[in-house]
C-alpha positions in Angstrom: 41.6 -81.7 31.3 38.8 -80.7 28.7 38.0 -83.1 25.9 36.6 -81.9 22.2 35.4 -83.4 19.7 35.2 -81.0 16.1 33.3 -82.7 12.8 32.1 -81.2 10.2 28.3 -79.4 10.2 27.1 -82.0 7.6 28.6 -84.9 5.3 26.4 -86.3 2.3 27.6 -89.7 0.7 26.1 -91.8 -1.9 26.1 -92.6 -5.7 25.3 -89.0 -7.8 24.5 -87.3 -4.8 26.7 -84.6 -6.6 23.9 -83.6 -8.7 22.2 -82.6 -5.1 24.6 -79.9 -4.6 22.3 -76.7 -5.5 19.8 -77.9 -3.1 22.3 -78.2 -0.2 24.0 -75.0 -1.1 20.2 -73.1 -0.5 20.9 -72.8 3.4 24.6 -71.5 2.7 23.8 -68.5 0.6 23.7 -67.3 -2.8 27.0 -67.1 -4.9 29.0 -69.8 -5.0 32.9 -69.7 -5.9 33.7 -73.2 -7.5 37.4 -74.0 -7.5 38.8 -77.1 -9.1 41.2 -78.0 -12.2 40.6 -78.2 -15.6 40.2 -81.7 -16.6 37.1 -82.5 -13.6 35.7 -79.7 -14.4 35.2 -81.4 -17.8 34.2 -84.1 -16.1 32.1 -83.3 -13.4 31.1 -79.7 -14.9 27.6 -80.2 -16.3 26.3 -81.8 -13.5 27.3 -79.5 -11.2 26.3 -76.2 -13.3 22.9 -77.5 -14.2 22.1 -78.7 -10.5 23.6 -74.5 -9.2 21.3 -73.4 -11.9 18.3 -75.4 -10.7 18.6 -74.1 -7.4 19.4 -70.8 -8.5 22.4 -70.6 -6.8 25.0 -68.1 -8.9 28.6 -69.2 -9.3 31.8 -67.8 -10.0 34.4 -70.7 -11.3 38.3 -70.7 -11.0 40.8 -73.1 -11.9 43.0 -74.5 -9.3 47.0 -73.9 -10.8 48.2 -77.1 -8.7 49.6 -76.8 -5.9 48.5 -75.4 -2.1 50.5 -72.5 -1.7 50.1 -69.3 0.5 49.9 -67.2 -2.5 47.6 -69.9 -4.5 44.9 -68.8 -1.3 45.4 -65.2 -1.6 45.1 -65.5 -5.1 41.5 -67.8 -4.7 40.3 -65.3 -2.3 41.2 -62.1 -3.7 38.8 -63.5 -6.8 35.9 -64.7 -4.5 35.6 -61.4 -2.7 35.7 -59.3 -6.2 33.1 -61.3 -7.5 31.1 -61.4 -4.3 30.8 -64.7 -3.4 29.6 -66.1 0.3 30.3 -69.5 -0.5 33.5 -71.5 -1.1 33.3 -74.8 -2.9 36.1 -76.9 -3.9 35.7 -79.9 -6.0 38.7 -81.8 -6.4 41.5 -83.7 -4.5 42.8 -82.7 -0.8 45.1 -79.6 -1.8 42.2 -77.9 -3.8 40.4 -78.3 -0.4 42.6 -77.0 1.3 42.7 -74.0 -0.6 39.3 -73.5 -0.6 39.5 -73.9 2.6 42.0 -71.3 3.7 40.3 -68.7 0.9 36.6 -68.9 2.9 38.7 -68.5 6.2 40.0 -65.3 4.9 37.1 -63.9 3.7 34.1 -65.2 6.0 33.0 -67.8 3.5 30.9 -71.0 4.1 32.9 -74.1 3.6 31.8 -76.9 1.2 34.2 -79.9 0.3 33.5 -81.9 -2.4 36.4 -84.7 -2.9 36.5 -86.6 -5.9 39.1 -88.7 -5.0 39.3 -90.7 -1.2 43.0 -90.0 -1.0 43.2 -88.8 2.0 41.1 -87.0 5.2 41.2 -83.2 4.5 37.5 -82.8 3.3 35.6 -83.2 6.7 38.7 -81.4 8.5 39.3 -78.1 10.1 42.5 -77.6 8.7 44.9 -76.9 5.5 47.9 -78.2 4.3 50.8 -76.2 2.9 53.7 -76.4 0.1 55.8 -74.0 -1.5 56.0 -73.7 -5.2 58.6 -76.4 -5.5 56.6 -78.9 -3.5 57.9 -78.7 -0.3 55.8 -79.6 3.1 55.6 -75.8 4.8 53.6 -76.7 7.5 49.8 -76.9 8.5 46.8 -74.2 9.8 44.7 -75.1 12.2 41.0 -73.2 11.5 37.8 -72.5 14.0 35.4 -74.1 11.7 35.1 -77.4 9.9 33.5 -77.4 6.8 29.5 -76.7 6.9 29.1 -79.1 3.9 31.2 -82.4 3.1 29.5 -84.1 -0.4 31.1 -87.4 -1.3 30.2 -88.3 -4.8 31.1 -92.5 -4.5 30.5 -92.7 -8.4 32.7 -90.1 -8.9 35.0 -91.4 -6.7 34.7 -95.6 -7.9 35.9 -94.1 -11.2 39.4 -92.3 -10.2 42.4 -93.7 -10.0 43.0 -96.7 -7.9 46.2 -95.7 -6.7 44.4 -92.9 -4.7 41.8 -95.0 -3.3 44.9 -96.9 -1.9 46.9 -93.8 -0.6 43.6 -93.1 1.3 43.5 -96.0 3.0 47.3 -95.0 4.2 46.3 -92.1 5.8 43.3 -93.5 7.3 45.4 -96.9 8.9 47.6 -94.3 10.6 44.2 -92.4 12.6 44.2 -95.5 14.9 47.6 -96.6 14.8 48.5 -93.0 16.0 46.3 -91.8 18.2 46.3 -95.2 20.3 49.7 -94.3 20.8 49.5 -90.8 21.6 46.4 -91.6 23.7 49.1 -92.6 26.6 50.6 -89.5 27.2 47.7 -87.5 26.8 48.6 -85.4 24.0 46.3 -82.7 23.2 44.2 -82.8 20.0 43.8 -80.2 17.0 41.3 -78.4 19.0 42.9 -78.2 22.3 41.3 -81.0 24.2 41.7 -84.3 25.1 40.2 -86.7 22.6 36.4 -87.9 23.7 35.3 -91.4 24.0 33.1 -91.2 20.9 36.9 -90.4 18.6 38.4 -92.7 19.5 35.2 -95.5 18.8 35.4 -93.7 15.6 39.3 -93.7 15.3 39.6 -97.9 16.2 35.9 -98.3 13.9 38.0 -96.4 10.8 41.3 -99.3 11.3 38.7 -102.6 12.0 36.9 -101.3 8.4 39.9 -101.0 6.7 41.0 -104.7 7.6 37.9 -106.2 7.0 36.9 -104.6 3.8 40.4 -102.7 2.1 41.3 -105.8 0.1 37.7 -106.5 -1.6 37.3 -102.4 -1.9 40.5 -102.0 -3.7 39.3 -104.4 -6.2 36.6 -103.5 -6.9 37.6 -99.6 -7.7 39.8 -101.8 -9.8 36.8 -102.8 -11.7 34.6 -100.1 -11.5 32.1 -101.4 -10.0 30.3 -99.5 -6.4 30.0 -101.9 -3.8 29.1 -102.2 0.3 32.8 -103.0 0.6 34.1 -99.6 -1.5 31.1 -97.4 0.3 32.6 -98.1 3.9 36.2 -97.5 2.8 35.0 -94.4 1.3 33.4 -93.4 4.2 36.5 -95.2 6.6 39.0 -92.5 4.5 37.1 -89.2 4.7 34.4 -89.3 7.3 35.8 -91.7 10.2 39.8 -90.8 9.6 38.9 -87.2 9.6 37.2 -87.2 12.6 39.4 -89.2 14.2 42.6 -87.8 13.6 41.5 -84.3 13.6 39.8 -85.0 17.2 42.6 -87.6 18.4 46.3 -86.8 18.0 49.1 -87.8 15.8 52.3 -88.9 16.4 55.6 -90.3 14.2 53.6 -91.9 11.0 52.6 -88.3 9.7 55.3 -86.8 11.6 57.5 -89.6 8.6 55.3 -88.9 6.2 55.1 -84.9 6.1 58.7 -85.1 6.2 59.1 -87.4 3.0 57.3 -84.7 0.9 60.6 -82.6 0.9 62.5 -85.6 -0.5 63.1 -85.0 -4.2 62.8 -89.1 -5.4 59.5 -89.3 -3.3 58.6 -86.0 -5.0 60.2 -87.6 -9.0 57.8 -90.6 -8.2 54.1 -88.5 -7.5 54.6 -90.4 -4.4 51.0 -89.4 -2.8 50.8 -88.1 0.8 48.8 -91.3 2.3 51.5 -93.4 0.4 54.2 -91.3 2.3 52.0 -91.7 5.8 51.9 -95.9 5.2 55.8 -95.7 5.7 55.6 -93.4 8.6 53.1 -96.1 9.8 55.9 -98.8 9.1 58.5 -96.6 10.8 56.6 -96.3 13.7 55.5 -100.1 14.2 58.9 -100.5 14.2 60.1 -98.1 16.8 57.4 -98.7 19.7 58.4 -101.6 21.9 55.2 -101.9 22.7 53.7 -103.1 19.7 53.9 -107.3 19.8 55.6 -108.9 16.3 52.2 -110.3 15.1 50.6 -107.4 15.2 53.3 -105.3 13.5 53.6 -108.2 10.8 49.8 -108.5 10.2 49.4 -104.6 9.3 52.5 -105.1 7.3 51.1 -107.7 5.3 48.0 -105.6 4.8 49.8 -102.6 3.3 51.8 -104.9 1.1 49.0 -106.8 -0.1 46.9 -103.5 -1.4 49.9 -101.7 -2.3 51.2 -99.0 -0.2 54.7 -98.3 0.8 56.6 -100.1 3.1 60.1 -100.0 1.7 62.5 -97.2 0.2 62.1 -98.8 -3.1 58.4 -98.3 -2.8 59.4 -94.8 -2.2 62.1 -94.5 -5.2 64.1 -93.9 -2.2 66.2 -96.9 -3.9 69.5 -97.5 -3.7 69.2 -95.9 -0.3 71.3 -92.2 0.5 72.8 -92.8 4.5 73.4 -89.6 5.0 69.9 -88.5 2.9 67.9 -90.5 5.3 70.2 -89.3 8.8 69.0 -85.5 7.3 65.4 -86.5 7.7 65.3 -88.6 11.0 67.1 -85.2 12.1 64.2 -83.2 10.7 61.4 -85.2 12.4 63.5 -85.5 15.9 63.2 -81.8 16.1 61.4 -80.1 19.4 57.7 -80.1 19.1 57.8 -82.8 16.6 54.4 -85.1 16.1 56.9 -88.3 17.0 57.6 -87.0 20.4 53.7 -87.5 21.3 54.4 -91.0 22.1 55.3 -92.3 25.9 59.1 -93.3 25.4 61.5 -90.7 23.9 62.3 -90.5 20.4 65.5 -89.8 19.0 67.3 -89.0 15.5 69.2 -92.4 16.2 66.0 -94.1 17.2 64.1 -92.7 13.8 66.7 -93.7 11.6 67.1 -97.2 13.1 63.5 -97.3 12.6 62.9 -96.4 9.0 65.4 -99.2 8.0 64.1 -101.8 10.2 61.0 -100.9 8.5 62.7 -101.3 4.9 64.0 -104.6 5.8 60.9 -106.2 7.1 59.0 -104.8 4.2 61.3 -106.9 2.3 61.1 -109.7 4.4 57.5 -109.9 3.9 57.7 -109.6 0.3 60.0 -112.6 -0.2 
């Protein structure tokens, strides 16, 4: 069997490296279409205009109108190709990217990423996420080209919202947790191969950063402040989960977590896809026999101890729906689902025994 390995063409990360971004757009082309919302484009605006206009690189800008739909790409697109740009850039969190995205796919666009938050692993990816208008998990796209341009603003990003840092390291605790586990059956990755010796470094490298430096990064996005520790969990939550994942496999974390985006509490709460992934993660250290109790305990205690979910009360799942939570073990049991990657089978019954002996040792922890 082949093995691949896909990563994007180029990744930039450092403190004000956004002002950079004319000069690496020069090798792209020559009109740029800038996507984000409203309120970072008041934030991040100036810099990014006055750095285009250095490197005379033309841009056409459009506000992002907040979620990652099907029509919210046809719409992007239809505007880039009427204005005649080559280049797609979105600035913003991981469904603007995934727009932008999906619009340069379309329409033969170079790709450039620019995150502003390290939520979760869709800037150096090859793929897109997507919701209807209410919100609801549709389904993902799979595309032949990574981005050709991943720029990872850490003073932007030391300044968002700590709860997204957080969610980010979610999704990235799940690249190793997962693909260790779909590693035994041999499950093919995103781009059709076996994963390579050199994801899977990357993969385990992403978890063993995470341990070691997630507590002391959390705190000090808290504060404000740029440090070693919040520059390799940064890096651990774009870079090394996206390559990972993308050329690894997944199996019943995301599989939990994609599924937990139709649920309307999780939806009434914000409840952040890398928040939804850490109980997936949960779920499924508590449904592989495999997995010893001190190891299952020690990543519980981690999640607990920076905050992500590990109990339907951290979902506002709370007081807990039977039949509700039956519905969605059903939903993820389904054929072809990302939970049957793992070598043992996986049943409705087996889910939903799962998810609330995840619930209970979360609380058991917590006491």
């Amino acid at each position: 069997m082949k093995k691949t390995l896909i990563a994007p063409r180029r990744y930039v990360q450092g403190p004000d490296v956004l002002a950079e971004i004319g000069v690496l757009l020069q090798p792209l082309g020559k009109k740029a279409l800038i996507l984000w919302d409203r309120p970072l484009k008041e934030l991040v605006g100036a810099v990014v205009r006055e750095s285009l206009q250095n490197a005379d690189i033309a841009c056409f800008e459009v506000d992002f109108e907040g979620e990652a739909t099907l029509a919210e790409r046809t719409r992007v697109g239809d505007l880039a190709v009427a204005e005649g740009c080559d280049i797609s850039v979105a600035i913003g969190g991981g469904k603007v990217l995934d727009v932008g995205k999906g619009a340069a796919i379309d329409h033969k666009m170079r790709i450039v990423t620019v995150p502003t938050i390290a939520s979760n692993d869709s800037p150096t990816s090859a793929a897109s996420v997507w919701y209807d208008e209410n919100h609801n998990f549709q389904g993902f796209e799979c595309w032949p080209f990574n981005p050709d341009l991943v720029l990872v603003d850490s003073r932007v990003i030391v300044n968002a919202p700590v709860r997204a840092f957080v969610a980010g390291m979610g999704d990235a605790l799940s690249t190793w947790v997962e693909m260790e586990a779909s590693m035994q059956t041999r499950t093919k990755n995103l781009s059709g191969g076996l994963p390579t010796m050199a994801a899977a470094a990357l993969a385990k490298l992403c978890f063993e950063t995470l341990l070691e430096y997630g507590i002391d990064a959390k705190r000090d996005v808290e504060n404000h402040v740029l440090t070693p520790a919040v520059e390799k969990v940064i890096e651990a939550n774009t870079l090394l989960s996206g390559i990972g994942f993308e050329s690894g496999s997944l199996a019943t974390a995301h599989a939990i977590g994609n599924e937990l985006s139709n649920v309307a509490a999780c939806q009434a709460a914000g409840m952040m896809h890398g928040e939804k992934v850490a109980f997936g993660i949960a779920t499924q250290l508590c449904l592989d026999d495999s997995v010893t109790a001190e190891y299952r305990n020690m990543l519980f205690g981690f999640m607990i101890e920076i905050g992500l979910p590990v109990t339907f009360e951290d979902l506002n799942m709370a007081p807990l729906d039977p039949t509700m939570l039956r519905q969605i073990a059903e939903n993820v049991a389904v054929p072809g689902s990302l939970c049957h990657n793992h070598p043992f089978e996986v049943t409705t019954q087996s889910l939903y025994d799962a998810m609330l002996a995840a619930d209970a040792l979360g609380k058991a922890i917590k006491r």
